[in-house]
C-alpha positions as CSV (number, residue, x, y, z in Angstrom):
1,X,121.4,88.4,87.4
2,X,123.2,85.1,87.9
3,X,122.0,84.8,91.0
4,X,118.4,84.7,89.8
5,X,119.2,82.8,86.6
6,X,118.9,85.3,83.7
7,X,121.5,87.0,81.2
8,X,120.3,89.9,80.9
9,X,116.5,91.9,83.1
10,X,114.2,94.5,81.9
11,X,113.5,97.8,83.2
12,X,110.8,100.2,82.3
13,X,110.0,103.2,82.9
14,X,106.9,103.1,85.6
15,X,105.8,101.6,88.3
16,X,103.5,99.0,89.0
17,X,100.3,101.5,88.8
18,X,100.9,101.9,85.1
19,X,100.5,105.7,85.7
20,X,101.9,109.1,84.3
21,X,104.1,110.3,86.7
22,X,106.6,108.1,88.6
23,X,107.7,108.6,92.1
24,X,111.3,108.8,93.1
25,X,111.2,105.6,94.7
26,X,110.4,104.1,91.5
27,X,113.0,105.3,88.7
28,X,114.7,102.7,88.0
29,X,115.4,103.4,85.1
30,X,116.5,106.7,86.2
31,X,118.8,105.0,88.6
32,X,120.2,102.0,86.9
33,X,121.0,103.7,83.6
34,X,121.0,107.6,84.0
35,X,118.3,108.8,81.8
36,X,115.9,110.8,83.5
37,X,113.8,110.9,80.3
38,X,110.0,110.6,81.3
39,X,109.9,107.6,78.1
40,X,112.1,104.8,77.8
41,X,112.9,101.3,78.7
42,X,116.2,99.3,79.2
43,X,117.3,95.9,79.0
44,X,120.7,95.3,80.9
45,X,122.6,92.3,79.9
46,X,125.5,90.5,81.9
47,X,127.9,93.0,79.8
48,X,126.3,95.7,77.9
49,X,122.7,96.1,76.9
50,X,120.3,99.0,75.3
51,X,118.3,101.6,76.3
52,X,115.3,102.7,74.2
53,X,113.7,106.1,74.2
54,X,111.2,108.2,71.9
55,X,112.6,111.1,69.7
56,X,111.7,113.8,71.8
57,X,114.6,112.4,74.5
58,X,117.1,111.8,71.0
59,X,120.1,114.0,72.6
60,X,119.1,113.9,76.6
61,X,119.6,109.9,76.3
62,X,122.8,110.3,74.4
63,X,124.1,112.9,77.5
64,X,122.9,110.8,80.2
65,X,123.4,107.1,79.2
66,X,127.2,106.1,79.9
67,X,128.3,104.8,76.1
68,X,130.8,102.7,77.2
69,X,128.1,100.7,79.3
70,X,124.8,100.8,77.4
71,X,123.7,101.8,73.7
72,X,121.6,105.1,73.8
73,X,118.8,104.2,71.5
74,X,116.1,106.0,69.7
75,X,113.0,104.2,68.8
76,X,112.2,104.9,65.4
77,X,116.0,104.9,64.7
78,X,116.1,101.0,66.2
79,X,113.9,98.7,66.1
80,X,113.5,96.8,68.9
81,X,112.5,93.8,68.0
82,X,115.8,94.6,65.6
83,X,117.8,94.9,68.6
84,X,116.6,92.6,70.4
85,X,117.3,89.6,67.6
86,X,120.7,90.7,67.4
87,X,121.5,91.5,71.1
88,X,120.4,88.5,72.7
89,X,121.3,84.8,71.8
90,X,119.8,81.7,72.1
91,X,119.4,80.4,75.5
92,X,119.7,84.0,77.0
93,X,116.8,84.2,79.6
94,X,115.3,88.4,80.1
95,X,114.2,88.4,83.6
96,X,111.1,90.9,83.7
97,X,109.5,92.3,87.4
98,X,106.0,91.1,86.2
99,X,104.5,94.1,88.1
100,X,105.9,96.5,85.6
101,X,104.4,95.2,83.0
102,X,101.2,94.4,80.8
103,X,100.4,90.7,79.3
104,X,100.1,92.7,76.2
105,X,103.8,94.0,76.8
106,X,104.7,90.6,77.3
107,X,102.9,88.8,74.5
108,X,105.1,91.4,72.5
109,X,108.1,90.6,74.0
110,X,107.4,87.1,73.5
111,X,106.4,87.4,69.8
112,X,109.5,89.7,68.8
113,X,111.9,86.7,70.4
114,X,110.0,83.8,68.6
115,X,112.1,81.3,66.8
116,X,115.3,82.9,69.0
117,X,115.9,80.5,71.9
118,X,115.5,83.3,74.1
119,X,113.3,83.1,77.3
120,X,111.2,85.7,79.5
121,X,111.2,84.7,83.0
122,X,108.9,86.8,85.6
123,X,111.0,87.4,88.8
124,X,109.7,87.8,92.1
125,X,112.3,90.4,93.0
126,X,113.5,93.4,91.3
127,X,117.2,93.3,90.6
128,X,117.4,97.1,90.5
129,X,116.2,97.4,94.0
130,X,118.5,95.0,95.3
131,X,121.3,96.8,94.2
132,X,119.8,100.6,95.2
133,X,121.5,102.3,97.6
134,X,119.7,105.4,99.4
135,X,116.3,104.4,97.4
136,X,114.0,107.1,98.4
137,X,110.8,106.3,100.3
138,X,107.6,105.6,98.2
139,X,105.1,108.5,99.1
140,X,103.1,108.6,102.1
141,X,100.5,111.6,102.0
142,X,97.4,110.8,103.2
143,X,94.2,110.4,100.4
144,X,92.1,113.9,99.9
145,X,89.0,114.7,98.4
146,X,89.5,117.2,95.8
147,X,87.4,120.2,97.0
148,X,84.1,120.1,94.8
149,X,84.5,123.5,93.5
150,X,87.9,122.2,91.1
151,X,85.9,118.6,90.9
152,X,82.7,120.3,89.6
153,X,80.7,117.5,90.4
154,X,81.0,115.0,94.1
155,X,82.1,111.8,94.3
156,X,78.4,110.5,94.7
157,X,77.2,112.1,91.4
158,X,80.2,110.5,89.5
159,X,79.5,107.4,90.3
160,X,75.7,107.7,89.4
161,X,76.9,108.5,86.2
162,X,78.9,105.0,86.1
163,X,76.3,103.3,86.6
164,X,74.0,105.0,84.4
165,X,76.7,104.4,81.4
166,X,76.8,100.7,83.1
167,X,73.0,100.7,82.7
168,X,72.7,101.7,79.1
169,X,75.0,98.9,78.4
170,X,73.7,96.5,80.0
171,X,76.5,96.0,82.5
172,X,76.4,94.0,86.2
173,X,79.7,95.3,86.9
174,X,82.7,97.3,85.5
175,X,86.3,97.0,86.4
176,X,88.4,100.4,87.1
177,X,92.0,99.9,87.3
178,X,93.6,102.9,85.6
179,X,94.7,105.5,88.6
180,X,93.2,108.5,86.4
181,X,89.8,106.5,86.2
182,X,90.1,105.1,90.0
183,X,90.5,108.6,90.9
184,X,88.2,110.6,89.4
């Protein structure tokens, strides 16, 4: 973290595909704190720092997060922007792998720090995979068609039914970005 300049860096729980499920080679939460909950977030300061799950996680977090490193924290419980305010002090920079997360996540971010003195700072690297040993490999199995009898319909019919949706709205073009949405 001093090496790139911040106090304290941000790690969710996802990858940069904003999807579901996470692959191995992207837990970093999972790796830098403990929690193998499938909810949660962390921000690691120089000494000390939080991480945040939903309810369902309430006792896994408090078995898997080391107490004398990190706070355990339940959402609901703490509020972030709570935490955050009384965490962090003025001239702290949060480094954040911009991948990871939305502008939306970010305005937030930005909105529950106002008037603080504390920064967000996009990094180009992520800190927790400079520091992970035996990181597994991300996932190389080729792309399949799912076989039309589970898929009920082919590819070719979907996307007729894009544009025919695209059509009734008046539409020149449509962005898909979601992975559910890209592929189905």
């Amino acid at each position: 973290m001093k090496e790139h300049g911040v106090t304290a860096f941000f790690i969710p729980r996802g990858d940069r595909y904003r999807g579901e499920y996470v692959p191995s080679c992207a837990d970093r939460l999972a790796n830098a704190t403990g929690f193998t909950g499938s909810a949660g977030m962390a921000f690691v300061k120089l000494e000390g720092g939080g991480v945040f799950t939903d309810g369902r996680y309430s006792i896994q977090i408090k078995q898997q997060v080391n107490a004398e490193e990190l706070e355990a924290l339940v959402m609901g419980e703490v509020k972030l922007r709570d935490w955050l305010r009384a965490s962090m002090s003025e001239g702290d920079v949060i480094g954040i792998d911009p991948w990871l997360v939305t502008q939306a996540f970010w305005n937030d971010l930005e909105k529950m720090l106002e008037h603080t003195g504390v920064k967000l700072q996009a990094l180009e690297t992520n800190l927790v995979d400079l520091t992970w040993k035996d990181r597994p490999a991300e996932p190389l199995a080729p792309v399949t068609t799912h076989p039309l009898e589970f898929a009920g319909v082919s590819r070719q019919h979907k996307r007729q039914q894009i544009l025919e949706k695209m059509r009734d709205k008046h539409l020149d073009a449509t962005l898909l970005t979601a992975t559910p949405s890209t592929a189905w």
